[in-house]
FIROFI-899200 format. One line per 10 residues: number of its first residue (from 1); their letters; for each residue x, y, z of C-alpha. Coordinates in steps of 0.02 Angstrom, whole numbers, plus 50000, padded with zeros to 5 digits. Last residue first. Example, Ala and Ser with C-alpha at 12.3 -4.5 7.8 and 13.67 -1.06 7.14 Angstrom:
! FIROFI-899200
2) SA) 50684/49947/50357 ~ 50615/49775/50390
! end
This chain:
! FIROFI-899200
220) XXXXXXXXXX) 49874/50271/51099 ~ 50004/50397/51074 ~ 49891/50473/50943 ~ 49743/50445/51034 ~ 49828/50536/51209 ~ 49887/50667/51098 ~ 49732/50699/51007 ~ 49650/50727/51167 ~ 49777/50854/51224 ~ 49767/50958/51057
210) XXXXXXXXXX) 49583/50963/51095 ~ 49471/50863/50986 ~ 49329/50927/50882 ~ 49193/50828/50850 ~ 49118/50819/50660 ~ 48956/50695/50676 ~ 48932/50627/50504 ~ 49002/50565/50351 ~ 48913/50457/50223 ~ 48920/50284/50138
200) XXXXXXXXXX) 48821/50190/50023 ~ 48710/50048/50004 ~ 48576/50009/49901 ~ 48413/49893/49897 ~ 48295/49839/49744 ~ 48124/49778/49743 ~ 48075/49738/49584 ~ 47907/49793/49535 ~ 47948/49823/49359 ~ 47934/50012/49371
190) XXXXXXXXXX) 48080/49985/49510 ~ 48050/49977/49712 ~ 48150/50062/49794 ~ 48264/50021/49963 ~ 48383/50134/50041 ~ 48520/50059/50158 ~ 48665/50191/50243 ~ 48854/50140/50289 ~ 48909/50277/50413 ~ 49116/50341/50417
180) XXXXXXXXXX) 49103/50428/50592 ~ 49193/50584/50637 ~ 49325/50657/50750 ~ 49400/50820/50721 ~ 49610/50858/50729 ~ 49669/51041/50701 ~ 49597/51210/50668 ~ 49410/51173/50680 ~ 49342/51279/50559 ~ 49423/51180/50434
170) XXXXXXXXXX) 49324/51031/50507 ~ 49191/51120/50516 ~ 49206/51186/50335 ~ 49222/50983/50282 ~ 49061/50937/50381 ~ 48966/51032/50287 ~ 49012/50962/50116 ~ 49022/50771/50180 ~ 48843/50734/50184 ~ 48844/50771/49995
160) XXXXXXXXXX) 49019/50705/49936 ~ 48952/50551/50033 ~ 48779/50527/49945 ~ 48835/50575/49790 ~ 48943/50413/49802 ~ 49130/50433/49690 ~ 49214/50371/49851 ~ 49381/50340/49942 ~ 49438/50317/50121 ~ 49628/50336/50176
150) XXXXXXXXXX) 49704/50247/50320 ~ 49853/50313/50426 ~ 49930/50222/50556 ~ 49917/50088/50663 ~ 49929/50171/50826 ~ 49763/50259/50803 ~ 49663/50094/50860 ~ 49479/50140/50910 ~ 49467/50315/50830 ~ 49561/50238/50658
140) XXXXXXXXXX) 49664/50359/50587 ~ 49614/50455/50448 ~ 49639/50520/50265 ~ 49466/50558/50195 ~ 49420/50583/50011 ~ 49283/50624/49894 ~ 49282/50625/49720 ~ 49101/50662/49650 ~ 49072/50684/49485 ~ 49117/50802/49345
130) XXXXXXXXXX) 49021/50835/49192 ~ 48995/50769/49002 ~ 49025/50574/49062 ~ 48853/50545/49025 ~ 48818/50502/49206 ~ 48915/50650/49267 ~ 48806/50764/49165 ~ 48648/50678/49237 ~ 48716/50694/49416 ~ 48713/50893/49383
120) XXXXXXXXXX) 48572/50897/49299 ~ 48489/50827/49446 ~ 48566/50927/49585 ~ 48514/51105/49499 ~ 48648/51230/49496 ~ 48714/51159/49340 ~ 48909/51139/49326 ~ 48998/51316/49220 ~ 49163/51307/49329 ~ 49162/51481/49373
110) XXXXXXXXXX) 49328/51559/49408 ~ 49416/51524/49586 ~ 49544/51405/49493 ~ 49564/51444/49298 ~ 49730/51356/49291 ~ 49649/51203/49379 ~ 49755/51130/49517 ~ 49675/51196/49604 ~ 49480/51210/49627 ~ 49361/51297/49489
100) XXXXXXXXXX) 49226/51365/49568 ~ 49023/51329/49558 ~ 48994/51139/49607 ~ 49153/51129/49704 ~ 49282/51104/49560 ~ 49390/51007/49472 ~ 49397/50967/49290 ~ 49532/50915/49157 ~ 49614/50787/49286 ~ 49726/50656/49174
90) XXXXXXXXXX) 49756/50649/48973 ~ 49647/50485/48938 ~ 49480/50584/49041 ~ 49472/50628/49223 ~ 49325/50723/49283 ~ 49307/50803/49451 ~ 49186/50848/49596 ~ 49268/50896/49756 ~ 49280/50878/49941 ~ 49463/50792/49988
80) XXXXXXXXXX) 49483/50816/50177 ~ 49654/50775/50259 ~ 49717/50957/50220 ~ 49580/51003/50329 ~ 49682/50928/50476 ~ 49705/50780/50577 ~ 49544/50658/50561 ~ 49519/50535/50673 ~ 49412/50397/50638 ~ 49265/50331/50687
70) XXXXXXXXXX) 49162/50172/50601 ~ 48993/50153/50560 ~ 48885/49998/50514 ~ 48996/49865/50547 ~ 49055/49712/50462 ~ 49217/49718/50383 ~ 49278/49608/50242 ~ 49462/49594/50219 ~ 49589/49616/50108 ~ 49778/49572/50131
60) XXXXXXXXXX) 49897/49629/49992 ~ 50043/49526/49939 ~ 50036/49582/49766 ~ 49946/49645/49597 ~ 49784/49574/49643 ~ 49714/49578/49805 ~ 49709/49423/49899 ~ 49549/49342/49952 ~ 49404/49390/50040 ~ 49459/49380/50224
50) XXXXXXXXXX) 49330/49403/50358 ~ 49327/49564/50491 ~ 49211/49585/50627 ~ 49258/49770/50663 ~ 49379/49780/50789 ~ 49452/49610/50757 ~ 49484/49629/50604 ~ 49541/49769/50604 ~ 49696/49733/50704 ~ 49698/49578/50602
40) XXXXXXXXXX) 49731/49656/50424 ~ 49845/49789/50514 ~ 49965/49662/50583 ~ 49947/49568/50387 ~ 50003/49718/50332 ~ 49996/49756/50136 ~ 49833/49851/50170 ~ 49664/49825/50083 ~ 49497/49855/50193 ~ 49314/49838/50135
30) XXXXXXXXXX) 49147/49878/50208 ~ 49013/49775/50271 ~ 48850/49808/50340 ~ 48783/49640/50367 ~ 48612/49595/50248 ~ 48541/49713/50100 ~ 48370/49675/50078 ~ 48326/49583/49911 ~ 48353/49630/49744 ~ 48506/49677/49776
20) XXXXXXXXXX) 48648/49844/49728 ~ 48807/49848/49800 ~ 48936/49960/49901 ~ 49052/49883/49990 ~ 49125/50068/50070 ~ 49304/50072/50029 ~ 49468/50073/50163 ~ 49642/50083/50118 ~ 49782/50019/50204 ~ 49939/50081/50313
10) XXXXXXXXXX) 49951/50246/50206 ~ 50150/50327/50238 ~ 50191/50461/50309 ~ 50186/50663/50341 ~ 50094/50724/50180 ~ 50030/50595/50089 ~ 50142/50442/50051 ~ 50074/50271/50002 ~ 50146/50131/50043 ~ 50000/50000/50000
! end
């Protein structure tokens, strides 16, 4: 996993399980991919973890975790990714926050041109003619900082959506906030009469932390 961002290294990467039934959705489950086997268990046993199999590309442990929120630590602002973009063959050519351009854009703080209105906004991204969502968290685990860093990624509407008040607290904040990554169920029934069930994450509950309360999780 070794990934740098900022001051070290990733441990692992966590992703919401996100799926789509025809039937209610059963244990909450997210997933975890790190290349430590100490980090795999750790985990594991916090959140009623299962292997799946190896990931490809290496020795990479992945597990199934079953819980319906978990909270991390986050450090700064800096740790916060809130954005939409679109990536085509040549890399990034769009990022923004609905109305602005964001860096690194040339034309950053200028208006980005996306619809105002929610729904044309996802139908853009579903044609591939507008951005979409690309949210992301780097964290420590609230329940077992001493591993390390994790980072969480998602393209969900949901997420970037729950997560775009949350982001000014936590930049309101100063320094480290406490939150909870939530896996939500909504169930519709289609113009066939299927019954159909999804999944998806969101962010809630921004806490700040005192710089002698991060201390004691950090050294944790």
């Amino acid at each position: 996993m070794a990934q740098v961002h900022g001051r070290e290294e990733l441990v692992g990467q966590i992703t919401a399980d996100e799926g789509r039934t025809g039937r209610r959705a059963g244990l909450w489950s997210w997933l975890l991919t790190t290349e430590s086997r100490e980090v795999a268990e750790c985990v594991s046993e916090l959140y009623q973890g299962e292997a799946v199999g190896a990931a490809p590309g290496g020795d990479l442990h992945v597990r199934k975790l079953h819980s319906r929120g978990i909270a991390v630590i986050v450090a700064s602002a800096a740790d916060v990714r809130h954005r939409l973009a679109l990536e085509k063959e040549g890399g990034l050519v769009h990022a923004c926050d609905g109305s602005r351009f964001l860096p690194p854009m040339l034309d950053e703080g200028k208006p980005c041109g996306c619809p105002d209105d929610p729904f044309e906004r996802k139908a853009a991204a579903r044609s591939g003619a507008g951005p979409r969502p690309d949210a992301r968290l780097v964290f420590c685990l609230a329940a077992a900082p001493e591993l390390g860093e994790l980072s969480f990624q998602s393209s969900a509407w949901q997420l970037y959506e729950s997560l775009e008040s949350l982001s000014h607290k936590v930049e309101r904040t100063g320094g480290p906030a406490q939150m909870e990554l939530v896996l939500r169920e909504q169930r519709l029934a289609t113009r066939s009469g299927l019954d159909v069930s999804f999944s998806y994450p969101e962010v809630h509950t921004v806490r700040r932390l005192s710089v002698a309360q991060a201390g004691l999780h950090l050294a944790a």
